[in-house]
Chimera marker file (.cmm) of the C-alpha trace (Angstrom):
<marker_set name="trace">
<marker id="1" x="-244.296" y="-229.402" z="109.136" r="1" g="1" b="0" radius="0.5"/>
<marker id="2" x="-247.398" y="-229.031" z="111.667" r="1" g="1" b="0" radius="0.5"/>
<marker id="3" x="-250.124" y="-227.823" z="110.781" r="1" g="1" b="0" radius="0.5"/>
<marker id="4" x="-251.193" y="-226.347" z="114.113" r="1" g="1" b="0" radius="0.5"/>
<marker id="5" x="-254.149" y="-228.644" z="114.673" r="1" g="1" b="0" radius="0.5"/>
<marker id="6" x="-255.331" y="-228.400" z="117.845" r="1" g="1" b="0" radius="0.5"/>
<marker id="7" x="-254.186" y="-224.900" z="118.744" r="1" g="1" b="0" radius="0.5"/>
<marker id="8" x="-256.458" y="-222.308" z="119.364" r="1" g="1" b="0" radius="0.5"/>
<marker id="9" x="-256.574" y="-219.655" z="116.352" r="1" g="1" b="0" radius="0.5"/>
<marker id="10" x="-256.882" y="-215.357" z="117.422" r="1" g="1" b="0" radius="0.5"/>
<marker id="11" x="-257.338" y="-213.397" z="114.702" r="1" g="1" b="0" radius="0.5"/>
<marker id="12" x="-253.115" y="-211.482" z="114.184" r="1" g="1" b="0" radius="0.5"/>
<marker id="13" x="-251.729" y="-214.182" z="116.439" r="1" g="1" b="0" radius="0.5"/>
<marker id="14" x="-249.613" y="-216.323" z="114.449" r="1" g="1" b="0" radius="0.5"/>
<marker id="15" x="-249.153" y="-220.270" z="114.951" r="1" g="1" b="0" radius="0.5"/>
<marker id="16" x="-247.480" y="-221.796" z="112.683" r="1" g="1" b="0" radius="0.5"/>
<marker id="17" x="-244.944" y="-218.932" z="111.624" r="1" g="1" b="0" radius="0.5"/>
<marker id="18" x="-243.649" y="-215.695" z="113.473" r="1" g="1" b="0" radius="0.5"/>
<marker id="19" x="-245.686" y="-213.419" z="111.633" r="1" g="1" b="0" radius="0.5"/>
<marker id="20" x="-249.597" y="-213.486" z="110.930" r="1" g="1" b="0" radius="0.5"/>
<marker id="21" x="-251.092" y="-214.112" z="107.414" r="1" g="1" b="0" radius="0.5"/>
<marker id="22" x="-252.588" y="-211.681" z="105.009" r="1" g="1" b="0" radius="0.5"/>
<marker id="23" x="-254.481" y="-211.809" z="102.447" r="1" g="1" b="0" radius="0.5"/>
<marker id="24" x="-253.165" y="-211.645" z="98.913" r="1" g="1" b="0" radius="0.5"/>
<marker id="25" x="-254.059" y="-211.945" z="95.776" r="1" g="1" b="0" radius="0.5"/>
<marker id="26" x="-252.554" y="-214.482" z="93.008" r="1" g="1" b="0" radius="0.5"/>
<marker id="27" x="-253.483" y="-215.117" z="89.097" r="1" g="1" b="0" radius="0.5"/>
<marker id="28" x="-253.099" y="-218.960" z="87.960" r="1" g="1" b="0" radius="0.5"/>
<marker id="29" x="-254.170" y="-220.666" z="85.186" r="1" g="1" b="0" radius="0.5"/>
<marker id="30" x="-256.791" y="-222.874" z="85.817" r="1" g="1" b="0" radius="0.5"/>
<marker id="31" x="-253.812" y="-226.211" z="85.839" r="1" g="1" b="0" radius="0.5"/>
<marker id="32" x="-251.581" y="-224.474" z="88.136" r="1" g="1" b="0" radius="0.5"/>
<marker id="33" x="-254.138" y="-223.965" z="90.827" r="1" g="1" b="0" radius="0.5"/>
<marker id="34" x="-255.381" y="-227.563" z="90.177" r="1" g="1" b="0" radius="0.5"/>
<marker id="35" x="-251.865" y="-229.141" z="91.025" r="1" g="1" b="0" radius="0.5"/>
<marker id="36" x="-251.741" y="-226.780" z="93.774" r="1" g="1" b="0" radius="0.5"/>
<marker id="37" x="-254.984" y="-228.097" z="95.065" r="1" g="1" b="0" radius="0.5"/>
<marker id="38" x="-254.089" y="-231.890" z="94.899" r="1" g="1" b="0" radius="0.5"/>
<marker id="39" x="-250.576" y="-231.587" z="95.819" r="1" g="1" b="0" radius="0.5"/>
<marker id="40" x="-252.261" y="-229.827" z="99.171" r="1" g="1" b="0" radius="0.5"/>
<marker id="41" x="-254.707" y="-232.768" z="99.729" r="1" g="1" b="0" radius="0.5"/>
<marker id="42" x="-251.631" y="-235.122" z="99.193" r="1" g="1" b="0" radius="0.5"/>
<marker id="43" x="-249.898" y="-232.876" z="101.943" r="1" g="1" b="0" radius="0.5"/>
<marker id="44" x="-253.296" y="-232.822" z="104.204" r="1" g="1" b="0" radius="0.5"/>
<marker id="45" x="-252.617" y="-228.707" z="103.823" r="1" g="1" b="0" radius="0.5"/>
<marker id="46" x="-254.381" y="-226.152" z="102.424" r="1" g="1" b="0" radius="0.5"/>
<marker id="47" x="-253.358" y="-224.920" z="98.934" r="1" g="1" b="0" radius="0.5"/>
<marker id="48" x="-252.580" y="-221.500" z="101.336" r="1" g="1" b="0" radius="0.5"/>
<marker id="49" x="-249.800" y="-223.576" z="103.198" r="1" g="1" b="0" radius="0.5"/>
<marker id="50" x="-248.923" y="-225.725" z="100.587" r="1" g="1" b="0" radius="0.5"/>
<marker id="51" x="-247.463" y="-222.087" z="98.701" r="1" g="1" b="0" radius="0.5"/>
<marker id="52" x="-246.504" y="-220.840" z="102.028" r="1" g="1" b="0" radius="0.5"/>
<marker id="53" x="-243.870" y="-223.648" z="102.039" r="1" g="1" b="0" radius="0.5"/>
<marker id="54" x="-242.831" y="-224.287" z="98.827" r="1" g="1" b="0" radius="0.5"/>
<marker id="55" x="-241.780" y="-220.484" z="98.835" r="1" g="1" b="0" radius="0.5"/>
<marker id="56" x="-240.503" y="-220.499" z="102.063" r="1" g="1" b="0" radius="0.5"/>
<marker id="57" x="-238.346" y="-223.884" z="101.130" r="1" g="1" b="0" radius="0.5"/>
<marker id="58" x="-237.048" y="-222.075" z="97.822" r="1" g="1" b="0" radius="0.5"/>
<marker id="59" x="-236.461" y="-219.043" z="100.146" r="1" g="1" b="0" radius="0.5"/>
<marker id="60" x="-233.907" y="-221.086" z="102.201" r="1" g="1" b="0" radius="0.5"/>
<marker id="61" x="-232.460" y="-223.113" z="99.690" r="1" g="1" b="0" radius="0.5"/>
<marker id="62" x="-231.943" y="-220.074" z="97.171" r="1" g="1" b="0" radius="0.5"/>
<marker id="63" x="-229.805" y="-218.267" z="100.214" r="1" g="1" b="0" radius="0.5"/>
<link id1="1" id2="2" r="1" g="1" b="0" radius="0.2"/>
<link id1="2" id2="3" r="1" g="1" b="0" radius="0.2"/>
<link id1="3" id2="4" r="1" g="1" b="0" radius="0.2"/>
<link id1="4" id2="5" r="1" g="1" b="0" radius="0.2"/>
<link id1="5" id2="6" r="1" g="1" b="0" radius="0.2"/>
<link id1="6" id2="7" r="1" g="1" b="0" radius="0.2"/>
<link id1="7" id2="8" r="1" g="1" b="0" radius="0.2"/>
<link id1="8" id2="9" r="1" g="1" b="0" radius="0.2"/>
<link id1="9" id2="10" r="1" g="1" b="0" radius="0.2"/>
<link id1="10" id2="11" r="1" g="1" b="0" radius="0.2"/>
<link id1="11" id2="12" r="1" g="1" b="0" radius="0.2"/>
<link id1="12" id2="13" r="1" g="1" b="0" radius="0.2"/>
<link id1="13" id2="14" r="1" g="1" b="0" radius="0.2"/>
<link id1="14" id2="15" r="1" g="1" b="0" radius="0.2"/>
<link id1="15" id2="16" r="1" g="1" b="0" radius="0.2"/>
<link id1="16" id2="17" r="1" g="1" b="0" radius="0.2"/>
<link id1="17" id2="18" r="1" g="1" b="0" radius="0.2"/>
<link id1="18" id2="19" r="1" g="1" b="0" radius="0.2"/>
<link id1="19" id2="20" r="1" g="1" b="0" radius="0.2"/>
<link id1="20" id2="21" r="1" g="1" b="0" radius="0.2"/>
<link id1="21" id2="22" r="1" g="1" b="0" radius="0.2"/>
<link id1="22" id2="23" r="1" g="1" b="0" radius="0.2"/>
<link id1="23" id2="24" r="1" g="1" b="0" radius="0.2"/>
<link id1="24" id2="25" r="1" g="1" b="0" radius="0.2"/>
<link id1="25" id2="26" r="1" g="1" b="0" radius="0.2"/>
<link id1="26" id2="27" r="1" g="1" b="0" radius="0.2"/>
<link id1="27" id2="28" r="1" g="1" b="0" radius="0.2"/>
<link id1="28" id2="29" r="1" g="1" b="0" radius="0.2"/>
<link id1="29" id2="30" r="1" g="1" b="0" radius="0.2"/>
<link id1="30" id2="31" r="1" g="1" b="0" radius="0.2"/>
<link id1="31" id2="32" r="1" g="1" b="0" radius="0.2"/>
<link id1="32" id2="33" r="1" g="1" b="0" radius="0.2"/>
<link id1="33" id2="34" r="1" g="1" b="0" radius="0.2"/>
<link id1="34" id2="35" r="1" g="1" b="0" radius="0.2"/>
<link id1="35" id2="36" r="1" g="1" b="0" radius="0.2"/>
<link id1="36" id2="37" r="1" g="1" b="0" radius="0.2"/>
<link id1="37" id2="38" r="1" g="1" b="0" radius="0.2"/>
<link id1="38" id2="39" r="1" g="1" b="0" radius="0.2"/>
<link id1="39" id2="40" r="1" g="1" b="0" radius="0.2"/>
<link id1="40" id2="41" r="1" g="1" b="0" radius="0.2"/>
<link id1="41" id2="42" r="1" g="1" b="0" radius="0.2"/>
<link id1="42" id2="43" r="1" g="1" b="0" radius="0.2"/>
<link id1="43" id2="44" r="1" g="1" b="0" radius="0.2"/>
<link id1="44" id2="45" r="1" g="1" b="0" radius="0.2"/>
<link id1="45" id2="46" r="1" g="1" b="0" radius="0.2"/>
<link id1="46" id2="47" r="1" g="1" b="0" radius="0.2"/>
<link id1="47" id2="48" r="1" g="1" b="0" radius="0.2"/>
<link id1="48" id2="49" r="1" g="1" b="0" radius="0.2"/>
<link id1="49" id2="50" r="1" g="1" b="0" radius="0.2"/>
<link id1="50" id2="51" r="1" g="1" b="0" radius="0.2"/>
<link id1="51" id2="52" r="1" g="1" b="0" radius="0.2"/>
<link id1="52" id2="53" r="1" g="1" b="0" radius="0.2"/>
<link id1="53" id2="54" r="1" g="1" b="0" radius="0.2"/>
<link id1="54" id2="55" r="1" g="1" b="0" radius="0.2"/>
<link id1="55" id2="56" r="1" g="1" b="0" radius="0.2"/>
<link id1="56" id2="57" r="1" g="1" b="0" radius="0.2"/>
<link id1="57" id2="58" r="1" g="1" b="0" radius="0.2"/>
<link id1="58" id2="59" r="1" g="1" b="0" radius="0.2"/>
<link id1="59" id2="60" r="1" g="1" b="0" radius="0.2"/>
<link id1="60" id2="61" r="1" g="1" b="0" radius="0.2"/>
<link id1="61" id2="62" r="1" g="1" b="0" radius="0.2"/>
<link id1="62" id2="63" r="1" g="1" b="0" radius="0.2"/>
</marker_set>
């Protein structure tokens, strides 16, 4: 997937998806969020994105 680098971010103006980002809150356990954090670096994503797709691919899949 991109990761929009290079595209000028507006604050409500979506880039990657067709909807703008929110904030949200999450609880993990300290060794979830650390896999989430490395499997992002891995990715070159942030931990953000990295959820954003692995939902969004289970999403799909689960349909």
């Amino acid at each position: 997937m991109s990761t929009g680098k290079g595209k000028k971010r507006l604050k409500n103006i979506p880039v990657l998806y067709d909807e703008p980002k929110r904030k949200r809150g999450v609880w993990l356990t300290d060794t979830a969020w650390h896999s989430i954090q490395e499997l992002a670096v891995r990715e070159k994503i942030s931990a953000s994105e990295y959820l954003e797709e692995l939902i969004r691919k289970h999403c799909v899949n689960a349909g």
